[in-house]
N, C-alpha and C positions, 0 to 999 in steps of 0.2 A: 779652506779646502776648495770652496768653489769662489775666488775669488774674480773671475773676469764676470762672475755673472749678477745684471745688473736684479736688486731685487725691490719689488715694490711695496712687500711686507717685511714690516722689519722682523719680525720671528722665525723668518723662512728656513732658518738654518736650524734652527730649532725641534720646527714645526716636522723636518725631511729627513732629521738625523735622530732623534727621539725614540727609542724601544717602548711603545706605549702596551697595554695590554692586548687592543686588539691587532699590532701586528702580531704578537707573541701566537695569538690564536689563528691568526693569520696564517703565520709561518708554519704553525702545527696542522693546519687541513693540508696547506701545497707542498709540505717537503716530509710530511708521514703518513696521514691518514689517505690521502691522493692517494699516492703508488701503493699503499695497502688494501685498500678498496680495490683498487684496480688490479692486485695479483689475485683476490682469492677471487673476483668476477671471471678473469682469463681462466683461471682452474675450473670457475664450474662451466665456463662454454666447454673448454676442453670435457669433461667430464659427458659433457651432455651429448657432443662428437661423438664421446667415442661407443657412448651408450648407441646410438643409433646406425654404427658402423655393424655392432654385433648386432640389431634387430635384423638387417639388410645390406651383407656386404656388398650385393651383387649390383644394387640400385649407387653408391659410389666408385665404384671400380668397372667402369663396364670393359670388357672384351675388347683390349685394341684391334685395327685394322692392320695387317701387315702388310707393308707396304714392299710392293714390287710383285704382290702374286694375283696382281690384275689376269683372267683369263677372257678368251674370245668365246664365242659359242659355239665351237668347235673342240673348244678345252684349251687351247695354243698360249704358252705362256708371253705375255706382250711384250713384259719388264725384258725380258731375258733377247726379246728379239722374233721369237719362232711367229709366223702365220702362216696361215690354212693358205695349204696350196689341194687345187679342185682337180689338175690332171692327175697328183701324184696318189692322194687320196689320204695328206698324216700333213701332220706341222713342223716345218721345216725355215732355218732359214736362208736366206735367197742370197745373202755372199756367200754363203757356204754349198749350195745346191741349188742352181737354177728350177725355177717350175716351169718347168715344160714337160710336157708327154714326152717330145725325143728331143735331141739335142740339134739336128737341121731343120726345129720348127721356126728358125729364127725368123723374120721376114726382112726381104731387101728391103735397105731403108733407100729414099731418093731425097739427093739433095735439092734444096730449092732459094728461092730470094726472095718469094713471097707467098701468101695462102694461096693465092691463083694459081701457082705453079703447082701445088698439090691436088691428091684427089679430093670427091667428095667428103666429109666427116674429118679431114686431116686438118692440120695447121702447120704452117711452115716455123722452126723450133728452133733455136740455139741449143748443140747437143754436146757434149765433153768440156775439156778445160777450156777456159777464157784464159789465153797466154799476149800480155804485151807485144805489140810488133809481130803479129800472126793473123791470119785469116780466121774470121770466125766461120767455123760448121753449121748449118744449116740443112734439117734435114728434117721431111714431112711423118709429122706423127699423130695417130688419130686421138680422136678428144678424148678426155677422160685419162690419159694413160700416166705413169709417171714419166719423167723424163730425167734420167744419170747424168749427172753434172762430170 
């Protein structure tokens, strides 16, 4: 059977192929009494789960968070887009309804080439698309503000 292998005992074959009693006992803890032990143990965790699911369902299960109904403190739903506009005086949002009090509140923008060229508080800004083979826009915008790509 195991013929390439060299053996130092001469009963070796014997000694590794032999049904002795103690594998017999052997075999009967690792291939019955093992997995049996260990189904009626799994039943009583189970058991004991579920006994403490009915003492307190609330302390396993808690209340998910749903997600996307982030609001501002103004009520303005985030998820969805809307935010507090102050002239108009509701949540609204801003591709769909500029915030401004009137519509000629826009201010002239001035182009420039550098922060020097603008006023106090401004910064000279790259303002619209960045198009290959075209001039870039520049154009003084004061700090803090966004700036539309």
């Amino acid at each position: 059977m195991l013929k390439g292998l060299k053996v130092s005992h001469p009963n070796i074959y014997r000694y590794l192929f032999t049904v002795t009693t103690f594998s017999k006992l052997l075999a009967l803890f690792f291939f019955i009494l093992f997995p049996v032990l260990g189904f009626y143990m799994g039943a009583g965790y189970e058991n004991a789960v579920q006994v403490s699911r009915e003492q307190s369902p609330q302390a396993l299960s808690p209340t998910p968070k749903l997600i996307g109904g982030d609001r501002d403190s103004h009520g303005c739903l985030l998820a969805a887009g809307y935010s507090w506009c102050g002239a108009k005086n509701k949540c609204l949002r801003v591709w769909e309804e500029p915030c401004a009090a009137t519509p000629s509140a826009t201010p002239t923008q001035t182009t420039c080439r550098s922060d020097s060229d603008c006023p106090a508080l401004e910064k000279c800004m790259t303002v619209g698309p960045i198009i290959a083979n075209q001039p870039v826009q520049k154009t003084c915008v004061k700090q803090g503000t966004a700036v539309p790509l």
